[in-house]
C-alpha positions in Angstrom: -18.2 34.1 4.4 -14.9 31.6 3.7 -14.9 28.8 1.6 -15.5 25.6 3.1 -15.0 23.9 -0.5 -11.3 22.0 -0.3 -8.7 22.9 -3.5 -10.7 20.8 -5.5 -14.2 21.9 -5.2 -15.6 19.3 -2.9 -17.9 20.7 -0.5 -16.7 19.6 3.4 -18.3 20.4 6.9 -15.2 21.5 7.5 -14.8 24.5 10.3 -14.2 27.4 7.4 -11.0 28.6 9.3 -9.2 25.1 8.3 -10.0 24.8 5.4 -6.4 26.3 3.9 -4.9 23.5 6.5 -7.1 21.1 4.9 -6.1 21.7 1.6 -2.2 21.5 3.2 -3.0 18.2 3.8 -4.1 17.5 0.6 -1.1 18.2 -0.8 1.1 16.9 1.7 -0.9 13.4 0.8 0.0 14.1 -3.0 3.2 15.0 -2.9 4.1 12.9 0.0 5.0 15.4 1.5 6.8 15.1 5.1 4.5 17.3 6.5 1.4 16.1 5.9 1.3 14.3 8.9 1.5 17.7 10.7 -1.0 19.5 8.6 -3.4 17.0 9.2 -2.8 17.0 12.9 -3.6 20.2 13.1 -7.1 20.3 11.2 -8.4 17.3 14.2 -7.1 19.6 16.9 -8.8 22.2 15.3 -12.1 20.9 14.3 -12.4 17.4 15.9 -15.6 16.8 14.6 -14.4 17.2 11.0 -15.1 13.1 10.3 -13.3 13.1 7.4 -9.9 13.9 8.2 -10.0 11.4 11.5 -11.0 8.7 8.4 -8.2 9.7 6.2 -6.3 9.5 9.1 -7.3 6.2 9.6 -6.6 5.2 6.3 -3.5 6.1 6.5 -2.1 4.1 9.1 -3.3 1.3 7.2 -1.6 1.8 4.1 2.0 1.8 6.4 1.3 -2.3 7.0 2.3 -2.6 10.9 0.6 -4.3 13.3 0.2 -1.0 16.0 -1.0 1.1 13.3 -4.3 -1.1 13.0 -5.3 0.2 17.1 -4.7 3.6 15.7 -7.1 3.3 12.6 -9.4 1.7 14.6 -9.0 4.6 17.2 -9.5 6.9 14.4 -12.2 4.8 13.0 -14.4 5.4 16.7 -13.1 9.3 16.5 -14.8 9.2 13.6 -17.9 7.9 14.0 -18.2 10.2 17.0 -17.5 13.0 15.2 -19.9 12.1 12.5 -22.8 11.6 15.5 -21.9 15.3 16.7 -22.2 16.7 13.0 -23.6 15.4 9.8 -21.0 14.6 7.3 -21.9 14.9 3.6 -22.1 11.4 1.9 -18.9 11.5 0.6 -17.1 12.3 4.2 -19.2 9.4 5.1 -17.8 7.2 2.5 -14.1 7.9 3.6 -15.8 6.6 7.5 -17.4 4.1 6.0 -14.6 2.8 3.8 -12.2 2.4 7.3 -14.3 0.4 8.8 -14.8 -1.8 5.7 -10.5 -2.1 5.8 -10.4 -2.8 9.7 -13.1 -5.6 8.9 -10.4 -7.4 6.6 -12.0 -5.6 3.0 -9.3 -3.0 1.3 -11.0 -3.9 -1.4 -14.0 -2.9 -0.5 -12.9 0.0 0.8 -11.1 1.1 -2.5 -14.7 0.5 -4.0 -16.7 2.8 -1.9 -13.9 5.5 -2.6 -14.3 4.9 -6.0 -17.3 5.4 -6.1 -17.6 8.9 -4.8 -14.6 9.4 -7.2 -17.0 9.0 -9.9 -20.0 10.8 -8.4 -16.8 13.8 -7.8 -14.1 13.3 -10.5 -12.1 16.1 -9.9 -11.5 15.0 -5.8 -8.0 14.5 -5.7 -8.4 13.4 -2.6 -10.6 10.3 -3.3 -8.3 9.9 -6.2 -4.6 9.6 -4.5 -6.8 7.2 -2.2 -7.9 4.9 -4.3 -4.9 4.8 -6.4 -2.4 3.8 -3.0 -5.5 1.1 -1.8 -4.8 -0.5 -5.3 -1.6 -0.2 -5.4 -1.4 -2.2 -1.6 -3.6 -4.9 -3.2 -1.6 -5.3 -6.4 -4.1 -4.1 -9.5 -2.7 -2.0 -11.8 -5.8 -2.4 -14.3 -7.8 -1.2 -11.3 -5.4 2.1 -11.1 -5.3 2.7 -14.2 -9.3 2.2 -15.1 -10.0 4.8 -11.9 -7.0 7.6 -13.3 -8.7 7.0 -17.0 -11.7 7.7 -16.0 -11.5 10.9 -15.0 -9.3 12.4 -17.3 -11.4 14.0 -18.9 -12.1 16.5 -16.3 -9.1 17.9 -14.6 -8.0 20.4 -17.3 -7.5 23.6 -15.0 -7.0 21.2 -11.8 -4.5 22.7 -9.6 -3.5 19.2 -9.2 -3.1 18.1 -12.1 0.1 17.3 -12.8 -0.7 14.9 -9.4 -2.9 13.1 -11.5 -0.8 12.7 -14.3 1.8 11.2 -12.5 -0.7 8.7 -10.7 -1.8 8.1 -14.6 2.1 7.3 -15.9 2.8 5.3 -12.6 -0.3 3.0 -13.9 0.8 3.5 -17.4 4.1 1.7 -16.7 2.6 -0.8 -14.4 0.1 -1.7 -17.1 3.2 -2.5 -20.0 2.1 1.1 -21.8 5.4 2.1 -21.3 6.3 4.8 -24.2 2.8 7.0 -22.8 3.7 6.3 -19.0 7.0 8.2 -20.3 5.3 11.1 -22.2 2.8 11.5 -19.5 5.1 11.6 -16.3 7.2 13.5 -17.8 4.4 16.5 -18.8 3.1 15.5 -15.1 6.5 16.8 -13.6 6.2 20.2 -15.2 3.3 20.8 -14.1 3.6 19.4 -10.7 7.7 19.5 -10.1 6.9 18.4 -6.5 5.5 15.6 -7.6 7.8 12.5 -6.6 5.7 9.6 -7.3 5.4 11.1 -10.7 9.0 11.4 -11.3 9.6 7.9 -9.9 6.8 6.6 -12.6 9.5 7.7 -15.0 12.1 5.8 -13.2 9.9 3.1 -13.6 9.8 3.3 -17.4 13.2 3.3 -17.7 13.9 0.3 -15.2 11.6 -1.9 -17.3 13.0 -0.4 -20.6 16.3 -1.6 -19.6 17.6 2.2 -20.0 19.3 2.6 -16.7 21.9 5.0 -18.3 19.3 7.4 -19.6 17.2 6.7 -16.0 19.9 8.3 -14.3 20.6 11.3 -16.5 15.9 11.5 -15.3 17.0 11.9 -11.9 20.7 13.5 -11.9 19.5 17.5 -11.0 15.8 16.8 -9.9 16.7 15.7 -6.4 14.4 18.5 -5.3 11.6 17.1 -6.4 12.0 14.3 -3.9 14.2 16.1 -0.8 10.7 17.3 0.7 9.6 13.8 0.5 8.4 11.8 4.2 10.3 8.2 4.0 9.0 8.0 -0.1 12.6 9.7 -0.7 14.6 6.8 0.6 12.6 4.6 -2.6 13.3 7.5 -5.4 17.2 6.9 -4.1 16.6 3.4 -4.6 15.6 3.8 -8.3 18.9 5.6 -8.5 20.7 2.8 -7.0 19.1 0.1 -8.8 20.3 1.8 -12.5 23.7 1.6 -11.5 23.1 -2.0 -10.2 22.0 -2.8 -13.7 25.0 -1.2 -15.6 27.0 -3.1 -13.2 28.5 -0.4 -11.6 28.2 -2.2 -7.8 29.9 0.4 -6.0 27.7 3.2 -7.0 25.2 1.2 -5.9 26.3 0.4 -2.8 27.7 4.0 -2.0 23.8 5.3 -2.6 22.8 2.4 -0.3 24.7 3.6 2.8 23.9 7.6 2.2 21.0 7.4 0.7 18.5 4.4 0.6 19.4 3.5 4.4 20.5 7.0 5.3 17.9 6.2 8.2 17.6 3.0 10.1 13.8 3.2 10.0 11.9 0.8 10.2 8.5 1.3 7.6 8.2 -2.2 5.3 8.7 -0.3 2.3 12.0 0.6 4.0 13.3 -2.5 4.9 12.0 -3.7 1.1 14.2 -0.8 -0.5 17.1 -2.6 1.8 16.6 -6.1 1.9 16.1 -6.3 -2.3 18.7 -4.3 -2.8 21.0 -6.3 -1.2 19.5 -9.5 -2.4 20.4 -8.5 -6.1 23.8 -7.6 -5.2 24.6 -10.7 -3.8 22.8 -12.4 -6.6 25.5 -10.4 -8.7 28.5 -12.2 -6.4 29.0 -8.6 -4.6 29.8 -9.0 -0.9 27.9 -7.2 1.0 29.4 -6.7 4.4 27.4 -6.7 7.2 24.7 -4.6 5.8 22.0 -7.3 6.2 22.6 -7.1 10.2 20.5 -3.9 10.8 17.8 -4.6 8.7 17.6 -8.3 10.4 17.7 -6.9 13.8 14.4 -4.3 12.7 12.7 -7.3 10.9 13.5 -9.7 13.8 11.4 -7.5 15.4 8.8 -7.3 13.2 8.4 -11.5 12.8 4.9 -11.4 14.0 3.0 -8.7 11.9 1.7 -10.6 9.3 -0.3 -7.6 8.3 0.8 -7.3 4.1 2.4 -10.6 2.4 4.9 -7.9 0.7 5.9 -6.4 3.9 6.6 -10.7 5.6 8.5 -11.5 2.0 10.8 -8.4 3.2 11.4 -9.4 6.5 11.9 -12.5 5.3 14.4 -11.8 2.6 16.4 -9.4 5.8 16.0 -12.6 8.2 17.6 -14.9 5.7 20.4 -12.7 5.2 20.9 -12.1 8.9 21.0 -15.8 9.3 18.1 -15.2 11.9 17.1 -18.9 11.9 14.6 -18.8 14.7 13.0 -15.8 13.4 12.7 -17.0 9.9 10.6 -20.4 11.0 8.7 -17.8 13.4 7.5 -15.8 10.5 7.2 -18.5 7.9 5.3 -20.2 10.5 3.0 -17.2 11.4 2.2 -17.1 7.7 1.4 -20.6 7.2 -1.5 -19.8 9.5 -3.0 -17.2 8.0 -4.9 -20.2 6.0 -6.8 -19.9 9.2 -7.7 -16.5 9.0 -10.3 -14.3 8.0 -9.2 -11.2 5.6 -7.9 -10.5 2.3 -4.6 -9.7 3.7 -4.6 -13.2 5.4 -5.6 -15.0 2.6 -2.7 -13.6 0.7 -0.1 -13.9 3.1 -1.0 -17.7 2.8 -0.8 -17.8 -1.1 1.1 -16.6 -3.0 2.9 -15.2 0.6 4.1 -18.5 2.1 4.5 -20.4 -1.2 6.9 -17.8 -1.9 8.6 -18.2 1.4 9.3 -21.7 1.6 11.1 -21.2 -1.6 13.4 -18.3 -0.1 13.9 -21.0 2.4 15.1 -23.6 0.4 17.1 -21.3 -1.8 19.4 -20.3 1.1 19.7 -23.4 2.3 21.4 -24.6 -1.1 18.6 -26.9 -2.4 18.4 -25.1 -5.6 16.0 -27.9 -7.6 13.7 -27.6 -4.5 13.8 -23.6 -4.0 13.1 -24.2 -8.1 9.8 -26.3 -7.9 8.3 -24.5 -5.0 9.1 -20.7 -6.3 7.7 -21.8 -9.8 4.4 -23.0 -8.4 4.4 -19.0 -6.4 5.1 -16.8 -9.1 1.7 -16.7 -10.8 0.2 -15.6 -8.2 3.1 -13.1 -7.3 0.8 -10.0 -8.5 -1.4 -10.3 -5.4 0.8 -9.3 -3.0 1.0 -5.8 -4.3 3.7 -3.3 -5.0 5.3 -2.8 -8.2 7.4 -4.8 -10.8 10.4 -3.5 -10.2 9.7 -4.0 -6.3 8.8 -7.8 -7.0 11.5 -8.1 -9.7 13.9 -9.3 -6.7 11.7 -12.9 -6.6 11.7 -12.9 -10.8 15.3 -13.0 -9.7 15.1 -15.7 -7.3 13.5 -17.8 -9.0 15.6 -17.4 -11.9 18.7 -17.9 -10.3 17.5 -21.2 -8.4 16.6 -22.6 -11.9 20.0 -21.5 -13.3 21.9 -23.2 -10.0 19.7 -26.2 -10.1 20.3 -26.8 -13.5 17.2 -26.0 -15.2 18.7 -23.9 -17.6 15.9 -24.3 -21.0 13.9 -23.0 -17.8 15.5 -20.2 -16.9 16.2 -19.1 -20.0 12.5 -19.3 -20.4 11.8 -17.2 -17.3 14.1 -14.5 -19.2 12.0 -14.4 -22.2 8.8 -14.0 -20.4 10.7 -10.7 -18.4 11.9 -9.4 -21.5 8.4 -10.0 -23.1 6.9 -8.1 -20.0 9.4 -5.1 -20.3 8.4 -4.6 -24.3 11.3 -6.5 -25.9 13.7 -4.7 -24.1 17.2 -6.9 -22.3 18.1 -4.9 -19.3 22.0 -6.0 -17.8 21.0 -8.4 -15.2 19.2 -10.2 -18.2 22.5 -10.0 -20.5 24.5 -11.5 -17.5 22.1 -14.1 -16.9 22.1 -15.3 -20.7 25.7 -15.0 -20.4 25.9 -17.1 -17.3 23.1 -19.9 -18.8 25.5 -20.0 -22.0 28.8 -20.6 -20.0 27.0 -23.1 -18.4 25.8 -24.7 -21.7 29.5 -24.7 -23.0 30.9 -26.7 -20.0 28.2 -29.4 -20.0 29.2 -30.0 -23.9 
């Protein structure tokens, strides 16, 4: 009889002749892959009452942080349930149902836990590993990522996946300051896996943080394959590429890779529009002119004022809004994320701090009043980690806030905000640091 056992030995109630679909969409998921979408399609058309790939589904359309994606979870969600009423899941499809309805109720945490959970009672599921690894990423723990990859080490020799794991383990590596093994590791992880773009952008990663941008780029230069089959994930890796040759100062570059690359498509994802909108923001923290880039990504994030789904997703818009000198907009969404106080939810709660703390800085910041923009983001950035996302993705408020203390005069402060980023980056001074001391120590030399 076929195997209804997925790629890696999980047993699903999965109609046997879907199973090689299935394990498609696996590795779509993985690889982030463009088609995984598709492959997964076509498993609930085929076997609607498979329950677990309705819940991954489901899952899914949370992790993208918009506001109509929650009605299709929770449409998912009910498919689910349904299908698990027509045929009895195993306890770990169950889980995955279960987990969905946990994140519709407000609880990603909770859902990452009851993934984790059958991650340990399974360790070689990929599938409840990729999971819980992109739930924890969305709710900013990188000790949680890494504690889940390191705990299962141990038993994926042989894994057709992985070098999928590895990179999940370098990604969490670097996020965790263990930067010389989140190198070693993603780079073993890309030869096994060469497909394997969130792998290869761990490495990126390392080399942002390290401050090597020059050997970061020589990483990428002749691996674009290993991203080209990517869904919107490929737009980010170009990002990486754009924000080494921001740091060796080499604006054009960077701005060349914006147009072609990072905003090749006007899409409209958050983690688009965040590629865009920081991007920018650092260039014009640099003194670059920009054009009238920040025009299409304020028109999308206009339109997107009211999701207040994911703090990091509102910060984004906000940053595009500001930019766009969408003034009604911006006290729209700044309002709108003020009252989240009022709300139930971990997202909600988030949004409201550090989320709006943050934004009334941004506020004050381009309106000129640099002390004030100073005081407020100061009071944010401790709480910063919450709102998920990596460093290098929430560098661009380090930045902020660092360049409000510099222009409101607060130097012995900013200089101490560029100790505490070098500290977090091993020692290493990447170029914006350099031009910052150099900026603080014209500054010094004039007041004298």
């Amino acid at each position: 009889m076929p195997s209804t056992t997925d790629l890696s030995g999980m047993e699903t109630t999965l109609d046997p002749s879907m199973i090689g679909r299935w394990n498609d969409t696996i590795m779509g998921i993985l690889s982030h892959s463009a088609d995984a979408g598709v492959h997964m399609n076509a498993v609930i058309e085929g076997d609607p009452d498979f329950a677990l790939a309705q819940a991954i589904r489901g899952v899914s359309c949370l992790l993208l942080g918009r506001r109509e994606m929650v009605s299709v979870a929770q449409e998912a969600h009910a498919a689910a349930v349904a299908a698990a009423r027509r045929r009895m899941p195993t306890a770990r499809e169950m889980a995955f149902v279960d987990a969905l309805g946990y994140w519709l109720a407000g609880h990603p945490s909770k859902a990452g836990v009851l993934i984790q959970e059958q991650l340990d009672k399974h360790p070689t599921d990929a599938l409840a590993m990729k999971m819980v690894h992109a739930i924890l990423f969305v709710m900013g723990d990188p000790k949680g990522m890494r504690k889940s990859i390191e705990g299962v080490l141990g038993h994926w020799d042989g894994h057709q996946a992985h070098g999928y794991l590895m990179g999940c383990h370098a990604f969490s590596l670097e996020e965790t300051g263990d930067y010389a093994l989140a190198e070693k590791i993603g780079r073993k992880g890309v030869e096994l896996a060469p497909r394997d773009a969130w792998g290869l952008h761990a490495v990126a990663h390392v080399y942002d943080m390290t401050g090597r941008a020059d050997q970061g780029l020589k990483w990428l230069d002749g691996r674009e394959e290993s991203w080209a089959h990517c869904n919107n994930f490929r737009f980010h890796v170009w990002w990486h590429r754009a924000l080494m040759h921001l740091d060796m100062g080499e604006y054009d570059a960077a701005l060349d890779l914006y147009d072609r690359e990072v905003r090749a498509e006007q899409t409209d994802d958050y983690r688009d529009i965040s590629n865009g909108a920081s991007m920018l923001s650092r260039l014009e923290i640099e003194g670059v002119d920009v054009g009238n880039r920040w025009e299409e990504l304020a028109d999308i994030s206009e339109r997107r004022s009211n999701d207040g789904v994911l703090a990091f997703a509102d910060l984004h818009y906000l940053l595009a809004l500001i930019g766009g000198e969408r003034e009604t907009a911006v006290k729209t969404l700044v309002g709108n994320m003020a009252k989240a106080r009022n709300e139930d939810g971990e997202a909600s709660k988030i949004i409201h701090h550090p989320g709006h703390d943050v934004a009334l800085g941004l506020q004050e910041f381009a309106s000129g009043n640099f002390p004030a923009a100073w005081i407020q983001l100061r009071e944010a950035r401790g709480g910063l980690q919450a709102i998920g996302g990596s460093h290098a993705q929430r560098d661009v408020f380090q930045r902020i806030t660092i360049e409000a203390a510099i222009r409101g005069g607060y130097l012995d402060a900013a200089q101490m905000l560029l100790d505490e980023r070098t500290t977090q980056r091993g020692g290493y001074v990447d170029g914006y640091t350099m031009r910052r001391l150099d900026l603080i120590a014209s500054a010094r030399g004039q007041a004298v």
